[in-house]
C-alpha positions in Angstrom: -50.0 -13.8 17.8 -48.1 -10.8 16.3 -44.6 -12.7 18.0 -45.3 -15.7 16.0 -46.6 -13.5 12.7 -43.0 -12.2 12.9 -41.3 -14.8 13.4 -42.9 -16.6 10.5 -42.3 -13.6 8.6 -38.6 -14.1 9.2 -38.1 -17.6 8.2 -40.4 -16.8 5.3 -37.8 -14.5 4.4 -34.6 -16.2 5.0 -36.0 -19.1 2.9 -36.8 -16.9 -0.1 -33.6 -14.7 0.2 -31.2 -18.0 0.3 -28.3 -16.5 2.7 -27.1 -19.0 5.1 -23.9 -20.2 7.0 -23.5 -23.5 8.5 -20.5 -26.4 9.3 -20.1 -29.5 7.1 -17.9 -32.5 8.5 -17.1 -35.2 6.1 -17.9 -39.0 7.1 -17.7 -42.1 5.5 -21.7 -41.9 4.9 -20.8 -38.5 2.5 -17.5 -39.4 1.3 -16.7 -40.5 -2.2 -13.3 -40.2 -3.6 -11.5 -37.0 -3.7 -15.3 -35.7 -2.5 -17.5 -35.5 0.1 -21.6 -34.4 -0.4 -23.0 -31.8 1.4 -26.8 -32.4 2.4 -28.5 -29.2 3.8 -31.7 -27.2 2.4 -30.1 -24.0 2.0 -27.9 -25.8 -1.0 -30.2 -29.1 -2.0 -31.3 -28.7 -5.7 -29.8 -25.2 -6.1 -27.4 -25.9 -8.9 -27.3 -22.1 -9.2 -26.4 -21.7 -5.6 -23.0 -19.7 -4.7 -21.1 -21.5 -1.9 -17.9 -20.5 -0.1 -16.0 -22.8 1.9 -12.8 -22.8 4.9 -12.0 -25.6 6.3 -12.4 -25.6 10.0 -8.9 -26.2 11.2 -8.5 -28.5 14.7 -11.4 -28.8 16.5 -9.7 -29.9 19.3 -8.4 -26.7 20.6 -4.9 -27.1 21.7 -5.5 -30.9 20.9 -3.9 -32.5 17.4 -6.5 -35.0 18.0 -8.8 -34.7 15.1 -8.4 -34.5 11.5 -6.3 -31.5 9.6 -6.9 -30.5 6.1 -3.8 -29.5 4.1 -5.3 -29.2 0.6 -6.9 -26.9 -1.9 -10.3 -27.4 -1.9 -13.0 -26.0 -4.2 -17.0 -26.5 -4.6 -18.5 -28.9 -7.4 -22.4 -29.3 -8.2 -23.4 -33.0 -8.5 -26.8 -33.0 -11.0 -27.4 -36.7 -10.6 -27.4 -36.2 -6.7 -28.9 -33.0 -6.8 -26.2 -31.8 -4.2 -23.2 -30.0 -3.7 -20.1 -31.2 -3.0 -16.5 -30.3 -1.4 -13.3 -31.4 -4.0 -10.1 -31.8 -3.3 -8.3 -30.4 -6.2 -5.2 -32.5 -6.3 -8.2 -35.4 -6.5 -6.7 -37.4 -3.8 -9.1 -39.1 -1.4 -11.0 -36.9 0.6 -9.8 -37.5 4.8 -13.1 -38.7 7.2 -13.5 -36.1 10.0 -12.5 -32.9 8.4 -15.1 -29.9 9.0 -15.6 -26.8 6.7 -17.6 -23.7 7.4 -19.6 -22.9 4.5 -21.4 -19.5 3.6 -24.4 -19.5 0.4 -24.9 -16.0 -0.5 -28.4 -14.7 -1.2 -30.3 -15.3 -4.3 -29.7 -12.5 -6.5 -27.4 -10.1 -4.8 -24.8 -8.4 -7.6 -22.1 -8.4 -4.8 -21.7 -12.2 -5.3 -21.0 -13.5 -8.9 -19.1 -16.6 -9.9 -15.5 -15.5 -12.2 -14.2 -17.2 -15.4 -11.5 -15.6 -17.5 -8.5 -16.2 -19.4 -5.4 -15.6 -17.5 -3.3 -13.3 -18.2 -0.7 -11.2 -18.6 0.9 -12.7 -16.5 0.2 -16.9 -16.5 -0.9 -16.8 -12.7 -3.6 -14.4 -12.3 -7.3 -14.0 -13.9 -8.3 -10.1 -14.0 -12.2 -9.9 -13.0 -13.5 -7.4 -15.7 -16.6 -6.3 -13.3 -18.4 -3.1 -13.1 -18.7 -4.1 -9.3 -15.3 -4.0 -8.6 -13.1 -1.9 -11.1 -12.2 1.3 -9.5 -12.6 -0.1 -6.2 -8.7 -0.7 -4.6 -10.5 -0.4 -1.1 -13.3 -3.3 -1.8 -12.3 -6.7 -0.1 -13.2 -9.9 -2.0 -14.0 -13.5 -1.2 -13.0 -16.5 -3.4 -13.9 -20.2 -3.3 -12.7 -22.4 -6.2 -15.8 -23.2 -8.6 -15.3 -26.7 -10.6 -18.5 -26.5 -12.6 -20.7 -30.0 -12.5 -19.6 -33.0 -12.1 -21.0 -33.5 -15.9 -19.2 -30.3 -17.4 -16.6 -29.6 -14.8 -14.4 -26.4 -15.0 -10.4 -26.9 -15.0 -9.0 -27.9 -11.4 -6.4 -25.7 -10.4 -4.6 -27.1 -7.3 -3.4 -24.3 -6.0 -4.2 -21.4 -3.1 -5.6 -18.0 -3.8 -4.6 -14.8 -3.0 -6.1 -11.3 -4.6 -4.5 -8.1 -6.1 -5.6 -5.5 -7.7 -3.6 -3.0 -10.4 -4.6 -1.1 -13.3 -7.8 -0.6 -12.3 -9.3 -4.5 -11.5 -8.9 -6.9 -9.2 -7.0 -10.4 -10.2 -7.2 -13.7 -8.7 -3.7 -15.3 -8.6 -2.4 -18.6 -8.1 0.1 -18.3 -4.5 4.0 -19.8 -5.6 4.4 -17.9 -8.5 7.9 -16.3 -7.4 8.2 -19.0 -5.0 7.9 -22.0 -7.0 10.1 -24.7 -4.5 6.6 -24.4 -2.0 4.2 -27.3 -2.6 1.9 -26.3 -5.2 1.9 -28.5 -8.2 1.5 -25.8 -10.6 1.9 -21.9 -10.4 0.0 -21.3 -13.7 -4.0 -20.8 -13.7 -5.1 -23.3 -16.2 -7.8 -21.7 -18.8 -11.2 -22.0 -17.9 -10.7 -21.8 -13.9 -13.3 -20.6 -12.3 -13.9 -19.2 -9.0 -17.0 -17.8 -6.8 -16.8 -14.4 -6.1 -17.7 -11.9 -2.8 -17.9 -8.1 -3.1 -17.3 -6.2 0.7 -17.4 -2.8 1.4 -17.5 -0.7 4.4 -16.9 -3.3 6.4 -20.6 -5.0 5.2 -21.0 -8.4 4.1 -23.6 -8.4 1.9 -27.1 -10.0 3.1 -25.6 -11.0 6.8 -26.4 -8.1 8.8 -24.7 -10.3 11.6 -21.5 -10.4 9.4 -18.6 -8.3 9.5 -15.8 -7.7 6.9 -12.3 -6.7 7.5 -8.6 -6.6 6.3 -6.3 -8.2 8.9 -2.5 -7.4 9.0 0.0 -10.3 10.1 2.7 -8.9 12.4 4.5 -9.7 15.6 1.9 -9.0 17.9 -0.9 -10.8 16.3 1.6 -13.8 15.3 2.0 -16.8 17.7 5.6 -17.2 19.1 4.2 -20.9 19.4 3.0 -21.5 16.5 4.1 -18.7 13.7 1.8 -20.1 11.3 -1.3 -18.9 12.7 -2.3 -14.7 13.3 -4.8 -14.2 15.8 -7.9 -11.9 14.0 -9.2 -9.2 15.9 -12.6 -7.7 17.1 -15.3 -9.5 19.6 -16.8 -11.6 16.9 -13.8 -13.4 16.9 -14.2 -14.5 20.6 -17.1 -17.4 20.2 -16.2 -20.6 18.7 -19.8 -20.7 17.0 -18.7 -17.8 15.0 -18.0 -18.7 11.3 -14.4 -17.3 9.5 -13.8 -17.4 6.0 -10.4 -15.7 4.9 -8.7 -14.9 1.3 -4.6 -13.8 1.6 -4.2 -10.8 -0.8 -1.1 -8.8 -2.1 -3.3 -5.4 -1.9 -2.3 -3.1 -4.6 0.4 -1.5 -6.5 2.0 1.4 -5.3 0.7 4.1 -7.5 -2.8 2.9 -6.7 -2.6 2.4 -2.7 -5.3 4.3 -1.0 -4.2 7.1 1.3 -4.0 4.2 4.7 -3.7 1.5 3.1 -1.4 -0.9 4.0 2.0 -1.2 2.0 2.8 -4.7 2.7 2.6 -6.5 -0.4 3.0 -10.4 0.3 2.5 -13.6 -1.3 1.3 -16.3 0.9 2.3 -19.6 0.1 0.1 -21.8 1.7 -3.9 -23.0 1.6 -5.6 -21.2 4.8 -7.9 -22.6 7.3 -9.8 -21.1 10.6 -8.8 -22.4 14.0 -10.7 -21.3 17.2 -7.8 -22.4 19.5 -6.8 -22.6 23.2 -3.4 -21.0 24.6 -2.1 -20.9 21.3 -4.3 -18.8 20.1 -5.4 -16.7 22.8 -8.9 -18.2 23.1 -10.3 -16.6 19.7 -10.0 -17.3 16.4 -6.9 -17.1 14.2 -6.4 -18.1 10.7 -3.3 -20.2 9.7 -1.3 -21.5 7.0 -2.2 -25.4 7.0 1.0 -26.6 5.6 3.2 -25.2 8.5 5.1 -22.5 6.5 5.2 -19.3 9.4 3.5 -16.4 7.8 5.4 -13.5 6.7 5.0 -9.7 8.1 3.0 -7.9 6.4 0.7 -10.5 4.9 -3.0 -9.3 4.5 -6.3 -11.2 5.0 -9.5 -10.2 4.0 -11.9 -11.7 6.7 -15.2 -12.8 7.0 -16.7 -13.3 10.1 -20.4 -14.2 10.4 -22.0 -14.7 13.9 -25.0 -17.5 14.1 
């Protein structure tokens, strides 16, 4: 009696807090347009729900079977349907058979908050003016594209994220500024952007106690000879395939700000990321790689999410 008293006590719990991880995979039942519908009770008639998505790169393993996804994605909330749903941002029609992992933080908690700003000063990047996160050039963050409602949608910004942080704040930048010849249609963060928003410290992810939350370092060793666009993450989460990985590239911080350890590198990464649990190319674990081909640079760093079921 007590077993099952707990373990209603639990769900109870889960259900009230919000917090949950699970995989979406789009099919021609939840596909419209440049969007597919995500149905699952965590997210159904939560229009204040904050989502974060990665798209689940190759199921197949070593296989090229399945379906890839090459895009910037972010997360829209449809009020007729009552449901959220995946975008493309470049509004194309969305591919059948692509899978995304997708985190809901928990109702309330400070550490996740959705970002709108005007960019600035330099066109590409939106400073996040937070009491959460100024003064904090050890804090990792989490972003996910926000586009609003489908009825009052916020500006689509076809572009991949990385973060950075100087005088004092983080900023959310648009990759291909200094490299405008990669694929992005546009370098510039369009006013009114808007993007969901996760606060780590210490290594915690806020509301998973099964989470863990670390910055990852491309470099030779953890680079595949094979295939140089994907970096194989570290530590034993990242050994199960039923593990979910969300990643954000980030530049780190300026030089006058760098924490005594931190890494120098300061990289842009020109390319949307996705999450592959691989086969011989990627040593059995997980690795995150650039999902238009370009081979990541040295020094380029992740911040990492990885949540175990």
């Amino acid at each position: 009696m007590k077993i099952t008293l707990f373990a209603l006590l639990i769900f109870v719990f889960s259900n009230l807090s919000g917090q949950a991880t699970f995989r979406h995979t789009t099919s021609e039942a939840n596909v419209s347009g440049s969007k597919t519908i995500i149905d699952h009770v965590s997210v159904n008639n939560k229009p204040n729900a904050i989502l974060f998505i990665m798209p689940k790169w190759n199921d197949g393993g070593d296989s090229y079977a399945c379906t890839n996804y090459r895009l910037n994605a972010a997360v829209q909330y449809n009020k007729a349907q009552k449901r959220w749903m995946i975008c493309n941002e470049n509004k194309s029609p969305m591919a059948v058979g692509v899978t995304f992992n997708v985190l809901v933080a928990p109702i309330g908690n400070p550490n996740y908050f959705i970002q709108s700003g005007p960019p600035g000063p330099w066109p590409h990047l939106q400073f996040i003016d937070n009491a959460l996160t100024n003064g904090k050039p050890k804090a990792l963050l989490l972003v996910t594209q926000n586009l609003g409602t489908d009825v009052a949608p916020a500006a689509y910004n076809d572009n991949s994220q990385l973060t950075s942080y100087s005088n004092g704040k983080w900023a959310i930048a648009n990759n291909n500024y200094f490299y405008p010849g990669c694929p992005s249609q546009s370098v510039s963060m369009p006013v009114g952007a808007k993007f969901n928003v996760m606060l780590m410290e210490n290594g915690v992810v806020p509301g998973f106690p099964n989470g863990s939350a670390y910055m990852h370092e491309t470099s030779p060793a953890n680079t595949s000879y094979l295939v140089q666009h994907a970096t194989f993450l570290q530590g034993a989460a990242v050994s199960a395939n039923s593990t979910f990985i969300f990643a954000t590239p980030s530049w780190g911080t300026t030089q006058e700000e760098r924490p005594p350890g931190y890494p120098i590198a300061m990289q842009y990464n020109d390319s949307p990321v996705a999450a592959w649990f691989g086969g011989t190319y990627t040593q059995d674990k997980w690795s995150i790689v650039n999902t238009n081909g370009i081979p990541f640079r040295r020094g380029v760093l992740l911040h990492v999410v990885a949540i175990k079921p």
